[in-house]
Backbone bond lengths (Angstrom), bond angles and torsions (degrees), N, CA, C in turn:
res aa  C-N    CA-C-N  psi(-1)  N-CA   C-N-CA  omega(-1)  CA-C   N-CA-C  phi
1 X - - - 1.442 - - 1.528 108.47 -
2 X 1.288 107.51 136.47 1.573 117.90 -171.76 1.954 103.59 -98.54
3 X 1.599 94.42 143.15 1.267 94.25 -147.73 2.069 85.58 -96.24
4 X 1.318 107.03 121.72 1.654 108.75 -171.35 1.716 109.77 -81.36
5 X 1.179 114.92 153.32 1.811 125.28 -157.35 1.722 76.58 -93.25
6 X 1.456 127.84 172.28 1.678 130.50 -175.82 1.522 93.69 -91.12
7 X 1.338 128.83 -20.66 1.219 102.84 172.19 1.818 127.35 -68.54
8 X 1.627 104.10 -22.14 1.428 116.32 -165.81 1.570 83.47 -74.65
9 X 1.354 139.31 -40.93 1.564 135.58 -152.03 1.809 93.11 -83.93
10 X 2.067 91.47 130.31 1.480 92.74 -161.85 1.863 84.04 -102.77
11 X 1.432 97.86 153.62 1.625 110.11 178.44 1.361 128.98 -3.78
12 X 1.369 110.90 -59.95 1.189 131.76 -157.77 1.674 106.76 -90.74
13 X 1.031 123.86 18.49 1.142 152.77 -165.86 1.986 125.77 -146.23
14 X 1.509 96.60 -32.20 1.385 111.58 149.82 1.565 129.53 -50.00
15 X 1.461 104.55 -67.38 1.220 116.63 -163.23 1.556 110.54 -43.97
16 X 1.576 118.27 -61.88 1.191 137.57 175.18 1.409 96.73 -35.22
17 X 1.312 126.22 -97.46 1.397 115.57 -179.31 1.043 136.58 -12.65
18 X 1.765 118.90 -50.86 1.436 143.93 -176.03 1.559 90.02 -66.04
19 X 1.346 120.20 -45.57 1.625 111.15 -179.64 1.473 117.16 -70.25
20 X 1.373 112.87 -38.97 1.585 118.89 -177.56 1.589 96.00 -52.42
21 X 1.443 109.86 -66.93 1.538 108.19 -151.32 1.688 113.94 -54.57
22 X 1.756 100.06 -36.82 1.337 108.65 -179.34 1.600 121.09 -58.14
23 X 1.090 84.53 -44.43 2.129 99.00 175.72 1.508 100.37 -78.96
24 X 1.124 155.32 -11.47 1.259 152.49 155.25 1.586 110.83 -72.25
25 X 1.145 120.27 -30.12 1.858 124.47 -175.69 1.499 87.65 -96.40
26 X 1.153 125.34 -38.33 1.865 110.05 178.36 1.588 110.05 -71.40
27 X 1.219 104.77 -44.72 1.632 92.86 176.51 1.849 128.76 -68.37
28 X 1.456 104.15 -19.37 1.241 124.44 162.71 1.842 106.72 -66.22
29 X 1.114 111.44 -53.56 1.743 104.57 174.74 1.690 102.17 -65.64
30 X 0.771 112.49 -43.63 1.690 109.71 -178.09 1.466 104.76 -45.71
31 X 1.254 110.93 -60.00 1.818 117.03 -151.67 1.636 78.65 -78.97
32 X 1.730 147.88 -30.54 1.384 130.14 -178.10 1.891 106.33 -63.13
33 X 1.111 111.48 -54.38 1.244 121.81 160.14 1.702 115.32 -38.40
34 X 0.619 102.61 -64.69 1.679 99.19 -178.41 1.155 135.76 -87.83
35 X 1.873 106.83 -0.98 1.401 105.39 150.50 1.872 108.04 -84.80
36 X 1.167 100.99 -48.75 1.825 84.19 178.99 1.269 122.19 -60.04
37 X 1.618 126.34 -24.97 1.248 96.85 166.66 1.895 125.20 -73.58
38 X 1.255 105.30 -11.45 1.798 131.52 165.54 1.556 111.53 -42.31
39 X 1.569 93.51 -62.36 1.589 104.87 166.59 1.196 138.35 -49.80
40 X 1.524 105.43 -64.82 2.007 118.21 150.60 1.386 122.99 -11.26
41 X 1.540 89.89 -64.43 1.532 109.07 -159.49 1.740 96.15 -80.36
42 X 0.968 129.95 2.01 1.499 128.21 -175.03 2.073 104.99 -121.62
43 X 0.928 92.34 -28.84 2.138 102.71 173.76 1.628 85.47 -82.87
44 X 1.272 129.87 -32.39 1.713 88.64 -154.07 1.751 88.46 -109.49
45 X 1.276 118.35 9.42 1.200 115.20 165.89 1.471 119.41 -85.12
46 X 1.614 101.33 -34.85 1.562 104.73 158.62 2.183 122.34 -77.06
47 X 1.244 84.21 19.55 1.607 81.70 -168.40 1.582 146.38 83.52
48 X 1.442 83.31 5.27 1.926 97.48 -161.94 1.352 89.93 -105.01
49 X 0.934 142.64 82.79 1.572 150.04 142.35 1.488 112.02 -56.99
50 X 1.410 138.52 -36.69 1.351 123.65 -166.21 1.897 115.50 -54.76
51 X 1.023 106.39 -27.66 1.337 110.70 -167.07 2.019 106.70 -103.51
52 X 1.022 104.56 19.55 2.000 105.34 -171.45 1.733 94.39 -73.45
53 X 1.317 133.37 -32.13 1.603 124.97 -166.45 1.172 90.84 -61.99
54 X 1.513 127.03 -63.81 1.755 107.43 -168.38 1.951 127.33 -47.27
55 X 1.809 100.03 -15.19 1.795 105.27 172.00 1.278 114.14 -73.84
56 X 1.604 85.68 -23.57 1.661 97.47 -151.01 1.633 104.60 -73.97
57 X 1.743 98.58 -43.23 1.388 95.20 178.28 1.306 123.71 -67.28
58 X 1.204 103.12 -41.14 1.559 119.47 170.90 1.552 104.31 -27.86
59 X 1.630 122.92 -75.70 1.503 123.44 -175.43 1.404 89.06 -77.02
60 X 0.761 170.60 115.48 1.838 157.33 42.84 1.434 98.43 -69.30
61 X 1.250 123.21 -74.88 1.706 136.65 173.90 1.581 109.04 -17.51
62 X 1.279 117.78 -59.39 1.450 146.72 169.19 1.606 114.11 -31.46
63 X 1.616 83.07 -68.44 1.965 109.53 167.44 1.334 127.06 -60.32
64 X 1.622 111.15 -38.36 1.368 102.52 150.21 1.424 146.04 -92.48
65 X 1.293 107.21 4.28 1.598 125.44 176.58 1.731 91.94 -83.70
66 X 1.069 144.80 -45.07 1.310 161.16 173.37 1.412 123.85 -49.26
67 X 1.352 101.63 -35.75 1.529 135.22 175.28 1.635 107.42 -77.11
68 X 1.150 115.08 -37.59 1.523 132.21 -154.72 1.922 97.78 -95.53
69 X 1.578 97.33 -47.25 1.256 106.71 158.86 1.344 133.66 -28.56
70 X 1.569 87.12 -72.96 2.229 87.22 -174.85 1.250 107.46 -100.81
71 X 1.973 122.42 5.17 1.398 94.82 156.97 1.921 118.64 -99.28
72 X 1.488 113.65 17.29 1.408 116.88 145.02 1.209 118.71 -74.02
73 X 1.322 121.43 -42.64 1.658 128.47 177.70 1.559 93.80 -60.64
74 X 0.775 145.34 -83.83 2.021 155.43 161.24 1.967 90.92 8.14
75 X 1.548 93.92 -66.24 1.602 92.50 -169.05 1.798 113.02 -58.61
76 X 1.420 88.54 -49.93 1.932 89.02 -168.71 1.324 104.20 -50.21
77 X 1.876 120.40 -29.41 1.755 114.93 -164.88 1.222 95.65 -74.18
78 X 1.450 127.15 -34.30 1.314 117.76 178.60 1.656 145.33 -82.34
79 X 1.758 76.51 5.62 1.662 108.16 162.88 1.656 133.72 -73.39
């Protein structure tokens, strides 16, 4: 199978993709998100709290890359 350049891929054939990739980068922020909060919840059960801002930022960062995500997806539907 020959691998097609985005100009050769006609519309109706776009979209799908445009959905795959998007729901593949959201579920990738999800699982970043939900291993650091995984982590958190496992350091401060062992007591080690000094170091939680670097999880913490980690899932906020996550949350707003995610955010940024489906309100570009929001714009293109409203394109």
């Amino acid at each position: 199978m020959s691998m097609q350049k985005p100009a050769d891929i006609s519309g109706d054939k776009l979209t799908p993709l445009f959905t795959a990739d998007i729901a593949h980068d959201f579920n990738n922020l999800l699982a970043i998100i939900a291993l650091n909060l995984n982590i958190m919840r496992v350091m401060q059960q062992k007591g080690r709290t000094d170091d939680l801002s670097r999880y913490v930022i980690a899932a906020s960062t996550a949350t707003q890359q995610a955010a940024t995500l489906i309100h570009s997806l929001q714009e293109q539907i409203k394109a």
